[in-house]
N, C-alpha and C positions, 0 to 999 in steps of 0.2 A: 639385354636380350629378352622378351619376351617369347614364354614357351603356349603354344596354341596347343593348349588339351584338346579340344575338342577336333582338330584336325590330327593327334596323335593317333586319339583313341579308332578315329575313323580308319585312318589307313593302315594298324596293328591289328583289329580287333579279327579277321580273318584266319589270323595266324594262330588263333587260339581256340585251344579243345573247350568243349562244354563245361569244365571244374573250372578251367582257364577265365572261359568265359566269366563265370558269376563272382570272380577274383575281381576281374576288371573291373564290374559294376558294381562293386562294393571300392573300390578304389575312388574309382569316379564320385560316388557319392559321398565318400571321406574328405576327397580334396575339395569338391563345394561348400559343406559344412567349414573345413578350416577357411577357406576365404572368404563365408561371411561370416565367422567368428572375427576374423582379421579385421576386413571392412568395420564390423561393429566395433571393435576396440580402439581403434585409430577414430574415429567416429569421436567415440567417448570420451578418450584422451584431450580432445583440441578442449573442451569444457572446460576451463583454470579459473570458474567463480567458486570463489569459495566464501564462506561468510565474515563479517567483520565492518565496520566503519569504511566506506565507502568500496567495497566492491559485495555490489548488491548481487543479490538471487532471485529478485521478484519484479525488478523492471523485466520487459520482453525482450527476448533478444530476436525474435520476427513480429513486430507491430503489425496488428491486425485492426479492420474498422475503424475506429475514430483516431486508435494510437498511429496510423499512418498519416495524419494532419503535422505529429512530431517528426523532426530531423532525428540523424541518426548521432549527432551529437547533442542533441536533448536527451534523449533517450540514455544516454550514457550519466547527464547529468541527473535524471531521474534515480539512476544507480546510488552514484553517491548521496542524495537525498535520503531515498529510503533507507540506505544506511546510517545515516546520520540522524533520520528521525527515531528507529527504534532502539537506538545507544542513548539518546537521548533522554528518553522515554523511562527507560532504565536508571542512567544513570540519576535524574531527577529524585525516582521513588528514591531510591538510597538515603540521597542527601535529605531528601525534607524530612524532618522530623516529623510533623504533624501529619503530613501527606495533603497537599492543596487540591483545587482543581488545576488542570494544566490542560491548554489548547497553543497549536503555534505550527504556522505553515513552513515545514523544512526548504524548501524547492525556493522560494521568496525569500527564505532567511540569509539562505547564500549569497542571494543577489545581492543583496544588503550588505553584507561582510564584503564583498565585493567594492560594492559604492562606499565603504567606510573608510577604505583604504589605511588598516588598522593593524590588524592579525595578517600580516605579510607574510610572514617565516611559518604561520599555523598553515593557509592558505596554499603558501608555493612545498610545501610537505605533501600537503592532500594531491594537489596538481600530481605529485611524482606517485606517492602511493597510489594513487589511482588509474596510473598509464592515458590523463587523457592526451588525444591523439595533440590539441592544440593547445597550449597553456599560456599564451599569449592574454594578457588580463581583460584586454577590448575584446575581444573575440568571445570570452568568456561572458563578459558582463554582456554582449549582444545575441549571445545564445539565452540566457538566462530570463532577459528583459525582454527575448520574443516570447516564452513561453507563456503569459497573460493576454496574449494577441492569441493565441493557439488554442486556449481554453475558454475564451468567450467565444471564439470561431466555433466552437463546438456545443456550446450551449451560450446565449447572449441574454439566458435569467438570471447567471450568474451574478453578484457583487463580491469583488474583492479587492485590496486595498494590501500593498506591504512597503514601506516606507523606513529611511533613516529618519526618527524621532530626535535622539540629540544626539551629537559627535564632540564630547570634551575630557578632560584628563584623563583621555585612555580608556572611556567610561560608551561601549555602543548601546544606543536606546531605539528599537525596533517597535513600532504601532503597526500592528495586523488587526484586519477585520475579513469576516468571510460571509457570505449572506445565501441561501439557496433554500428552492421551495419544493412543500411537500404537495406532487398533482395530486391526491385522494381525497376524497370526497369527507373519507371520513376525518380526516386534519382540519376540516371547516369547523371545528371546534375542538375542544380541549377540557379535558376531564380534571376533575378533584382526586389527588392518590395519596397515599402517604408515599413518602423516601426513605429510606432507614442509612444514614452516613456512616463513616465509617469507627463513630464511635456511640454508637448502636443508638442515634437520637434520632426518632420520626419528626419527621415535618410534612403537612402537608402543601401538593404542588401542583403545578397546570404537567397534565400527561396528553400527548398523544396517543391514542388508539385506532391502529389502522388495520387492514386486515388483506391480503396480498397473497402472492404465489412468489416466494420469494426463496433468496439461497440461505440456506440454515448448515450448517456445525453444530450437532449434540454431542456431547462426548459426558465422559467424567470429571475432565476437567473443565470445562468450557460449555457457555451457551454463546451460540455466534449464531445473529442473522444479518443478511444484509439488505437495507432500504433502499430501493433507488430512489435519486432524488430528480429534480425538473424534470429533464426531456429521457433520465434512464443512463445518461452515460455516465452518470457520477455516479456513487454509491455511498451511504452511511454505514458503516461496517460498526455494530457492537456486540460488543467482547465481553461477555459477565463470568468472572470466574466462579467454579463450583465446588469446590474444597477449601480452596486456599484463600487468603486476604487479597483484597488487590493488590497492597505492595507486593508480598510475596508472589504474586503471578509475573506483576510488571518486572519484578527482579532480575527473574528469569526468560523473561521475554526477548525475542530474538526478531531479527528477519527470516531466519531460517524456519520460524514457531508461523510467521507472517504467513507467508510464503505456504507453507503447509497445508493453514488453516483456509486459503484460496481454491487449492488442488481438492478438497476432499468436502467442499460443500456441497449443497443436493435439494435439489427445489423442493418445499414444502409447503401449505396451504396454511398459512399460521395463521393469527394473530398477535400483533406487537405491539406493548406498551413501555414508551419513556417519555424522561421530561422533556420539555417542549426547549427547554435550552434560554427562554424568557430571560433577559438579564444576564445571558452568559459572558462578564469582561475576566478576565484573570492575568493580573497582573504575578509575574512571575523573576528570577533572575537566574539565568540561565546558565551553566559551567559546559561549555565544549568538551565533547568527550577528548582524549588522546588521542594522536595517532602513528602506530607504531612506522618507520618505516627504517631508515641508519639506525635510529633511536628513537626513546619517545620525546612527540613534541605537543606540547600542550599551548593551550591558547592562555593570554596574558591576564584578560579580561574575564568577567564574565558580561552577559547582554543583560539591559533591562530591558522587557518584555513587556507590552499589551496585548493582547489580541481574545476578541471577541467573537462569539459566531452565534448566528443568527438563522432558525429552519422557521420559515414563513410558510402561514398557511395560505392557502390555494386559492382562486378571485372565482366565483362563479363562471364568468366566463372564460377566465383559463381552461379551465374544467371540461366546457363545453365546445374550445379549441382541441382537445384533445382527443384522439380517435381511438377510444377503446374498443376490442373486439366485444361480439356475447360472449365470447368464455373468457376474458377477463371480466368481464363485470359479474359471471357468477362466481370468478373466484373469489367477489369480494364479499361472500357472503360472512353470517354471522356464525357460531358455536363454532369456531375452529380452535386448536389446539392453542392457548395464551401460555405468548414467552413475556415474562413482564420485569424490564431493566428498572426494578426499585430500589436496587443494593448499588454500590459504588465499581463503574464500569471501566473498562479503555472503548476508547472511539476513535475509527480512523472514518477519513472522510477522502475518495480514490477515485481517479479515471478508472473509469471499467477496464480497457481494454490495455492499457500502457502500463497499469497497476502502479499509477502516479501516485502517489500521499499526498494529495494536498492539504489536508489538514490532520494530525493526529492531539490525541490530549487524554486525559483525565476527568470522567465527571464523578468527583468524591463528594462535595456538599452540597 
């Protein structure tokens, strides 16, 4: 039975003296406050993301702009990716003693593990931890195998490439390559800098120097700006930590840290300098993180890994295809405030709007 306040209040409020009265309207304005307290909390409650290896906090859960070209079962897969890239990520720094460079497309890697038809029992675990809605394997593998149809739809400068390598004694070997271009004018070439690695040895290297109105994160722990790349809907996201080692950063690095450092960016007229990525292949071997769900289940194997990435500079007539307003082209002026990624970084490389990971890595040497 539903009670109509507002038809109570109408047909009582008569029968009340003037103290009466201002009782009533303090009533009435109690019981709105509790039912939008109410409303709010039932609201908040339905939210069961919480962080961990595949139930992500940084995929969207209302795609906006380009992330509307995604299903709404991409998107879910997007979840488990970005989960599974920054566990990843993590768990890596740990393991490597030295600390390598590391680059490798979560979202493709799946698909892969998928066409390997290997890690079943790691695979149909994730399926459950994950609640997705269809765990049927085809279904899967044709959700996953659209999304490279979806992101060239979305930008067609793109190159990318993610492949079974080899398939033998239990042994998966995945070749990733990633290619995309920087529009600015000033990427038409490429500077001399030194790099400082992360066991304090300079080298000098080819830098871009570009200069932009771009999303920045200062903090005390953190320099974070982000580049956009081709047409604007991808993004070069780097992470230079400010106290700590990079392992040490990465260690603790989360989706939830991801995620954060998204929310609280803030456009700023910078200038930015890093390496151009020349020569970037990093061969790697990769350990799947755990995944808790009855119990933990861990993957059998570990991957061998290639993958390469590649930011290509701009063609004059790209350049001249491209329709800058005047007030970009004076924000591309010079003496603006230089963030310059010399020291060993994290890079994620992301749909803007779906907050896809399509590439994350390590640049250490």
């Amino acid at each position: 039975m539903k009670l109509d306040l507002k038809k109570i209040f109408s047909e009582n409020v008569f029968f009340f003296s003037e103290k009466d009265m201002m009782i009533s309207n303090i009533l009435k304005i109690n019981i709105i406050y509790v039912c939008l307290f109410a409303f709010l909390f039932l609201g908040c409650s339905n939210d069961k993301a919480t962080e961990g290896y595949g139930v992500s906090i940084s995929a969207p859960s209302i795609p906006g702009t380009s992330a509307e070209a995604f299903s709404d079962e991409q998107i879910e897969w997007f979840r488990i990716s970005n989960g599974l890239s920054t566990d990843l990520v993590t768990r890596q720094a740990e393991k490597d003693s030295i600390l390598q460079n590391l680059a490798f497309s979560p979202i493709f890697m799946l698909k892969n593990l998928f066409e390997s038809d290997l890690e079943r029992d790691y695979l149909k675990a994730l399926e459950e931890y994950c609640n997705v809605s269809d765990t049927n394997s085809q279904t899967i593998m044709d959700h996953l195998g659209s999304v490279s149809s979806v992101i060239f739809a979305i930008d067609s400068t793109i190159t990318i490439e993610s492949c079974l390598d080899t398939v033998y004694d239990g042994i998966v070997g995945i070749r990733q390559s990633l290619g995309m271009r920087l529009l600015y004018e000033d990427a038409l070439q490429t500077e001399k800098a030194f790099f400082s690695d992360v066991d304090f040895k300079k080298s000098k290297r080819d830098f871009f120097g570009i200069s932009g109105n771009f999303s920045c994160f200062l903090s005390s722990e953190e320099l974070v700006v982000d580049v956009p790349l081709s047409e604007g809907d991808y993004t070069l996201l780097l992470i230079q930590p400010v106290t700590k080692s990079l392992r040490d950063y990465v260690s603790v690095f989360s989706e939830r840290k991801y995620a954060d450092i998204l929310d609280k960016m803030e456009k700023r007229k910078v200038g930015v300098k890093f390496p151009s990525f020349e020569g970037f292949t990093v061969y790697s071997d990769i350990s799947l993180p755990e995944i808790m769900s009855d119990g933990p289940v861990v993957a059998d194997n570990d991957i061998h890994l290639e993958c390469s990435l590649s930011l290509l500079s701009p063609t004059r007539a790209s350049l001249k295809e491209r329709d800058n307003s005047i007030e970009e082209k004076m924000i591309y002026g010079k003496n603006r405030e230089i963030i310059s990624f010399d020291t060993p970084f994290m890079f994620i490389i992301r749909e803007l709007n779906s907050r896809l990971i399509l590439l994350q890595g390590l640049y250490v040497r």
